[in-house]
C-alpha positions in Angstrom: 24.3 78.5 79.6 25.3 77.6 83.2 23.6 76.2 85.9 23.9 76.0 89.6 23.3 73.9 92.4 21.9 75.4 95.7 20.7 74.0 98.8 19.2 75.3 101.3 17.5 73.3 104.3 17.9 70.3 102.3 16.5 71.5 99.2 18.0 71.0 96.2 17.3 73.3 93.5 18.8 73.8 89.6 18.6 77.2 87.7 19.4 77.4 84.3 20.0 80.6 83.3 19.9 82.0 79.7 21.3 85.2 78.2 20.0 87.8 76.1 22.4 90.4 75.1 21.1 93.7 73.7 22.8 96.5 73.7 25.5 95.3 76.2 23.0 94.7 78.3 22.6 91.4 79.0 19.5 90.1 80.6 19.5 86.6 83.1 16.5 85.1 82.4 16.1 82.6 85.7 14.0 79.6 85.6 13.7 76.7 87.8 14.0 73.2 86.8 12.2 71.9 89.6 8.6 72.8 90.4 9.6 74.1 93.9 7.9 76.7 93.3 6.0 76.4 90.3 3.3 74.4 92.0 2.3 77.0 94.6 0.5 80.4 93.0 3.0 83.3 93.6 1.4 85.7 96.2 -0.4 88.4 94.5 -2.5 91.6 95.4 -5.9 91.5 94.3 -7.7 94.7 95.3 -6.3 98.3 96.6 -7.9 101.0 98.5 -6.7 104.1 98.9 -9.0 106.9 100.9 -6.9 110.2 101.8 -3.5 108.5 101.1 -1.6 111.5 99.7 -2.9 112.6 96.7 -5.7 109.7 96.6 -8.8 110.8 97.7 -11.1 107.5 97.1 -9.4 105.3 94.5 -10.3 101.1 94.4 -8.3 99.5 92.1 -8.8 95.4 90.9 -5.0 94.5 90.2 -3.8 91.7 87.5 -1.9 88.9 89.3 0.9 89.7 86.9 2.1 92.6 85.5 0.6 96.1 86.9 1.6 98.9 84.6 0.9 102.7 85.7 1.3 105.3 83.2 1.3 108.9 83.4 3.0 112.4 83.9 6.4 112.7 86.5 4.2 114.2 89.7 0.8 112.6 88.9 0.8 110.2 92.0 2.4 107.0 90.1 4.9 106.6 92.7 2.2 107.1 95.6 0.2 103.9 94.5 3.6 101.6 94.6 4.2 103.5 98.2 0.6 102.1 99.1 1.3 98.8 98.3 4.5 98.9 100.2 2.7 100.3 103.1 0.3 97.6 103.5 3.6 95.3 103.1 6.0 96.7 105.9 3.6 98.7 107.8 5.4 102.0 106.8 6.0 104.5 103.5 9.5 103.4 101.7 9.5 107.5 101.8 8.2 109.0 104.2 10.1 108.9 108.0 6.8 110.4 109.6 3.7 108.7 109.2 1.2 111.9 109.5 3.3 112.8 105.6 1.3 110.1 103.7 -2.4 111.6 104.9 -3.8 113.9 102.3 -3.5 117.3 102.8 -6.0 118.9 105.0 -7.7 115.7 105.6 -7.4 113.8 109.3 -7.1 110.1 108.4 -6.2 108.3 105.7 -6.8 104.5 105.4 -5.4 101.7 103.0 -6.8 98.4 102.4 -5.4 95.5 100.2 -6.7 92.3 98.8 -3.7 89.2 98.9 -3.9 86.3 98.1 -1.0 84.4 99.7 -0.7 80.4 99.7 -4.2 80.4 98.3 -6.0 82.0 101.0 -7.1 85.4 101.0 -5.6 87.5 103.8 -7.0 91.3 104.0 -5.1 93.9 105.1 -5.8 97.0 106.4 -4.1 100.1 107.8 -5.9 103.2 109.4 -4.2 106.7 110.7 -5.4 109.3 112.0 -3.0 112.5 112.7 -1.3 112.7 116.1 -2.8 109.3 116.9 -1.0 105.6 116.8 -1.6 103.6 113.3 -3.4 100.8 113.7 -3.3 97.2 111.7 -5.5 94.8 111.1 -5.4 91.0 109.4 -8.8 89.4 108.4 -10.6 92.2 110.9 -8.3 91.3 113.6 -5.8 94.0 115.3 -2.2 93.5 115.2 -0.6 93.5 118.9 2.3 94.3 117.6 2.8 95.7 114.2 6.5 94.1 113.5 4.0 90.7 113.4 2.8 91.7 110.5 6.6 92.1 108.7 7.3 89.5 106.9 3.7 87.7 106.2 4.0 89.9 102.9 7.2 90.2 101.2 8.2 93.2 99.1 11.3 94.5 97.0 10.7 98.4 95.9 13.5 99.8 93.2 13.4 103.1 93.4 15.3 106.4 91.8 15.3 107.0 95.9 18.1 104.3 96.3 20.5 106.1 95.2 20.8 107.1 98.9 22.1 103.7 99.6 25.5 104.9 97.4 25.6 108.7 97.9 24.4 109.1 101.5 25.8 107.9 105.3 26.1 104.4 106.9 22.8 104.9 108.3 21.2 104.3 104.5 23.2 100.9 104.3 22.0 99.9 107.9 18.5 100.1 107.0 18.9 98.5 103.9 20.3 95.5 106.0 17.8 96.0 108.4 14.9 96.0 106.0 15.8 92.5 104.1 16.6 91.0 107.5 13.4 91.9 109.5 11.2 90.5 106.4 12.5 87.0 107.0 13.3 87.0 110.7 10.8 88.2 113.6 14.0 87.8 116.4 16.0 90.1 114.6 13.1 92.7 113.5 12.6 92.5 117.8 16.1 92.7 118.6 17.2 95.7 116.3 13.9 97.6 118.2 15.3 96.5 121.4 18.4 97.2 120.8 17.9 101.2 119.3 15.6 101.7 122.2 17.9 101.0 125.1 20.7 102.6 122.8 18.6 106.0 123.0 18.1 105.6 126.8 22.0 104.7 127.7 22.9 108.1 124.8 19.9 110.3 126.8 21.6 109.3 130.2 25.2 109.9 129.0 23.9 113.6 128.2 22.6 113.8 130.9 25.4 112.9 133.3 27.3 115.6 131.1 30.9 113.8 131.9 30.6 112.4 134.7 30.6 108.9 136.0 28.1 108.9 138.5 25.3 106.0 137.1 28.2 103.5 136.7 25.1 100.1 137.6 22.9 102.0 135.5 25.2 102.4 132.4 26.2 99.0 133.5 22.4 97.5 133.1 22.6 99.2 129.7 25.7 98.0 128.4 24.7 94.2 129.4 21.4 95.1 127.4 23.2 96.6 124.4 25.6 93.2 124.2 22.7 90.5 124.9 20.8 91.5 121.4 23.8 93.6 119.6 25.8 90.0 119.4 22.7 88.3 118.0 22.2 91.2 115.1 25.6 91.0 114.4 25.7 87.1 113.7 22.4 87.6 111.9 24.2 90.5 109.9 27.0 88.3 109.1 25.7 85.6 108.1 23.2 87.3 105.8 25.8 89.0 104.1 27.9 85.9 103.6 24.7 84.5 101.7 23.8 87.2 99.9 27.4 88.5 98.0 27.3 85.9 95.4 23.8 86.3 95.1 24.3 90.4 94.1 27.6 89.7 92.3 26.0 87.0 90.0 23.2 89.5 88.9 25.7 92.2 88.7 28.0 90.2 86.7 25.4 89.3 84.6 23.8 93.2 83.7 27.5 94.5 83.3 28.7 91.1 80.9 31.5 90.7 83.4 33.7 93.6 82.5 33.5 94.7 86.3 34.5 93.2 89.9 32.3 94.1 92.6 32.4 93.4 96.3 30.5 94.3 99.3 32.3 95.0 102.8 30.5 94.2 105.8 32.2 96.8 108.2 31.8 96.3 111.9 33.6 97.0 115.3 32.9 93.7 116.7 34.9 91.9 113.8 37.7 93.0 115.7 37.2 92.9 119.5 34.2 91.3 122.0 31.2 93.8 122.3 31.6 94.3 125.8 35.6 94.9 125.7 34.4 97.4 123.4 31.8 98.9 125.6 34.0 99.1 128.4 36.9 100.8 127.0 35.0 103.3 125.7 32.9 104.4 128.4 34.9 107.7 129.2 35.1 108.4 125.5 31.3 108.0 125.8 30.9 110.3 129.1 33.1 112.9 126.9 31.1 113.4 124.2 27.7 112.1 125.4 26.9 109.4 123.1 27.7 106.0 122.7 31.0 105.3 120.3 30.9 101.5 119.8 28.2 99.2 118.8 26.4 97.6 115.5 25.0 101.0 115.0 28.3 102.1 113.4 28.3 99.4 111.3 28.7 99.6 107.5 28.1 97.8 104.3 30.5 99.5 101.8 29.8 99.1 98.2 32.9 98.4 96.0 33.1 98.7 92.3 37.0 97.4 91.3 37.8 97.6 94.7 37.2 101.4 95.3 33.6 102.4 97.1 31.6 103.1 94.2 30.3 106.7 95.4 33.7 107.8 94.3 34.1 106.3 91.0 31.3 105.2 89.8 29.5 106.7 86.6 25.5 106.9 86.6 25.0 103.7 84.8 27.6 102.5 86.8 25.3 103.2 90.2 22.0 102.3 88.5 23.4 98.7 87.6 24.4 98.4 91.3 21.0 99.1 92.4 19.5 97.3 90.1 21.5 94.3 91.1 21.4 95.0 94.8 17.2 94.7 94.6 17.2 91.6 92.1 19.0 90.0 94.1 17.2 91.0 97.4 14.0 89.9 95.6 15.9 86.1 95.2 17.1 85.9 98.6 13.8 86.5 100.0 12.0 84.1 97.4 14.5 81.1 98.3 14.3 81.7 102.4 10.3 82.5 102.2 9.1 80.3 100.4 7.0 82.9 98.1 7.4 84.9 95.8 7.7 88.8 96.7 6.0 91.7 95.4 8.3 93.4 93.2 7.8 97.4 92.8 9.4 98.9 89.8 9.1 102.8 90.4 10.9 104.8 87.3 13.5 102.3 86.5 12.9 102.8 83.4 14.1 106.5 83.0 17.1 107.2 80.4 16.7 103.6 79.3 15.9 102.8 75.3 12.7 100.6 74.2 14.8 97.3 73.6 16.4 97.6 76.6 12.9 98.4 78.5 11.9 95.4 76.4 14.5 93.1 78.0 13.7 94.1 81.1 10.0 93.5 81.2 10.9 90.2 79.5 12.8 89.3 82.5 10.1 90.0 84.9 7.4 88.5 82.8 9.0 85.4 83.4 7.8 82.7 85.4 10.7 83.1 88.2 9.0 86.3 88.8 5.5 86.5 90.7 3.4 90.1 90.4 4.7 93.3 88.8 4.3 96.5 89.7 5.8 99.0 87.0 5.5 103.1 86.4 6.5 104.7 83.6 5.8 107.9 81.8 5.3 107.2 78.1 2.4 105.7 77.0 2.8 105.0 73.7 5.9 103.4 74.3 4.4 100.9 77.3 1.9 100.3 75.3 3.9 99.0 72.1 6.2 96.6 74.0 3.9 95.4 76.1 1.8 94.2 72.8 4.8 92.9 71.5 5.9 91.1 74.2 2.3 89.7 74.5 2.7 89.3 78.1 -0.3 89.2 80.3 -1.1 92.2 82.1 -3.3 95.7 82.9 -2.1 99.2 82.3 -3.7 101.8 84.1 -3.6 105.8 83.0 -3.0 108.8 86.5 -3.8 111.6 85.7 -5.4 114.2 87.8 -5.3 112.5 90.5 -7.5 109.6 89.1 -6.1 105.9 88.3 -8.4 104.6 85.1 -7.6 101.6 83.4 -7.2 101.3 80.0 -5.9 98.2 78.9 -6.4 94.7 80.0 -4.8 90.6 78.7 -5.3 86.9 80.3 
């Protein structure tokens, strides 16, 4: 048993954390000594609507303020229902780039509505789209302005086979991972990043359009002070979350793997090296050249080491799945100690290839009180429904199938 001191804005907090090996697997089971957060009730949603949202039709749900178990076929629309809930979180599909993909098919509009109960007041949420037409938010009946207002009032942590995209695929995937932890804890930075992309696309449109030639030098100039004024502050902010959240990922890593691996993540960026506008100004006939912009924190990187070598070229499949794993636990405690509350954690197929003791473990970890409500999919039934007798943990499991959500089983 260890325990650890942390403080953050002058709150002191002790975690003891226990082990439970099975399998080589070993499972941190993270309570709090204090009642920090044990006195408040972990956000939770109540009630989901889904009309037209993908496969959904009409479906109303009434959610346990655990553990949310959905049960059914690969293809069946168990993922989709996580994706809603998500949705009504960060005002977009963890999926889908283009909104007008989550409306059913042949339908017009699709509309998603959600019961939380955050802090002990009920806040309802609700999104409405309708094709070729701007989405539109709403918080206890009142429109959003803006819709980045509404990131953050809900935090979220989806794992997801999708992640593997973080490890196999380009910088951009690592970026947004960054982007998307950020921007649920921080409004300025969620306003600077938009800033920032937008005048990025103008200054790359006019560089194509000049096609080489340097003829809008105040304009590009306008630009380039534009690009430095919110790129320095998403850079400090980048920083400095990554400084805070290593030891954060390699505790839960070293945990899952029983310590026979080193891991390390590598915050990569130009302006570790030189002043953003240095940058900017030397490049600027590179830029004309090939009609883009070269330098900036949109090249920036997070690389993923496993023993020192970026795991997408050594690592095994259980290997990458531990990473992932350990890279969303530990997201889910960063954003519990700097919100306050208690995410939403979304468990979509993590369970694939795994045995029934290990699935055990796992459940047993997130039935735990550090944990607030569960969201889980699965495809075996029988199995679900054994261990989650056995465990005795409170909770409702709900069958999909046919495009139908019917739920079967329910515990206090």
């Amino acid at each position: 048993m260890n325990a650890y001191l942390i403080n953050n804005e002058g709150v002191n907090r002790f975690y003891r954390l226990n082990w439970d090996a099975v399998s080589n697997f070993p499972i941190p089971m993270v309570t709090f000594v204090d009642n920090h957060f044990l006195d408040k009730d972990p956000m939770h949603l109540n009630k989901l609507s889904l009309v037209n949202f993908k496969n959904y039709a009409d479906t109303v749900l009434d959610l346990h303020p655990k553990l949310n178990c959905f049960v059914g076929n690969n293809g069946v629309g168990k993922t989709n229902l996580l994706d809603a809930i998500y949705y009504l979180c960060v005002c977009k599909s963890y999926f889908n780039v283009t909104d007008a993909y989550s409306i059913k098919t042949d339908e017009d509009y699709m509309l998603l509505q959600g019961e939380f109960i955050r802090k002990n007041k009920k806040e309802e949420i609700q999104c409405g789209l309708q094709r070729d037409k701007k989405k539109q938010f709403k918080r206890n009946k009142k429109d959003y302005e803006r819709l980045s207002d509404h990131v953050g009032l809900l935090p979220v942590v989806m794992v997801s086979p999708a992640d593997i995209q973080l490890i196999v695929d380009g910088s951009e995937e690592r970026r947004k991972y960054i982007n998307g932890v950020i921007s649920q804890y921080n409004r300025n930075y969620l306003d600077n990043t938009m800033k920032y992309n937008k005048v990025l696309s103008q200054r790359n449109r006019l560089l194509k359009d000049l096609k080489g030639k340097n003829t809008q030098k105040d304009l590009l100039d306008i630009f380039d002070d534009q690009l430095i004024e919110t790129g320095q502050s998403i850079y400090q902010e980048r920083k400095h979350f990554i400084e805070k959240f290593i030891p954060v990922f390699a505790k839960y890593y070293s945990f899952i793997s029983d310590g026979s691996e080193s891991v390390e993540l590598v915050y990569h960026s130009q302006l570790h090296v030189a002043d953003f506008n240095d940058l900017l100004k030397n490049s600027r006939t590179k830029d004309l050249t090939v009609q883009f912009t070269t330098v900036g924190i949109h090249r920036d990187d997070l690389v993923l080491h496993l023993e020192g070598i970026p795991i997408r070229k050594i690592g095994s499949q259980g290997q990458q799945k531990t990473y992932l794993v350990s890279l969303k636990l530990a997201q889910f405690e960063f954003l519990k100690e700097v919100k306050g509350i208690l995410p939403v954690l979304l468990l979509d197929d993590v369970f694939d290839k795994f045995d029934a003791n290990r699935v055990k473990q796992i459940l047993k970890l997130v039935g735990n009180e550090a944990f607030g409500q569960i969201f889980i999919t699965h495809t075996n039934l029988d199995r679900m429904t054994t261990i989650l007798n056995e465990l005795a943990i409170s909770h409702k499991l709900f069958q999909v199938k046919d495009n139908q959500v019917k739920e079967i089983q329910s515990t206090h």
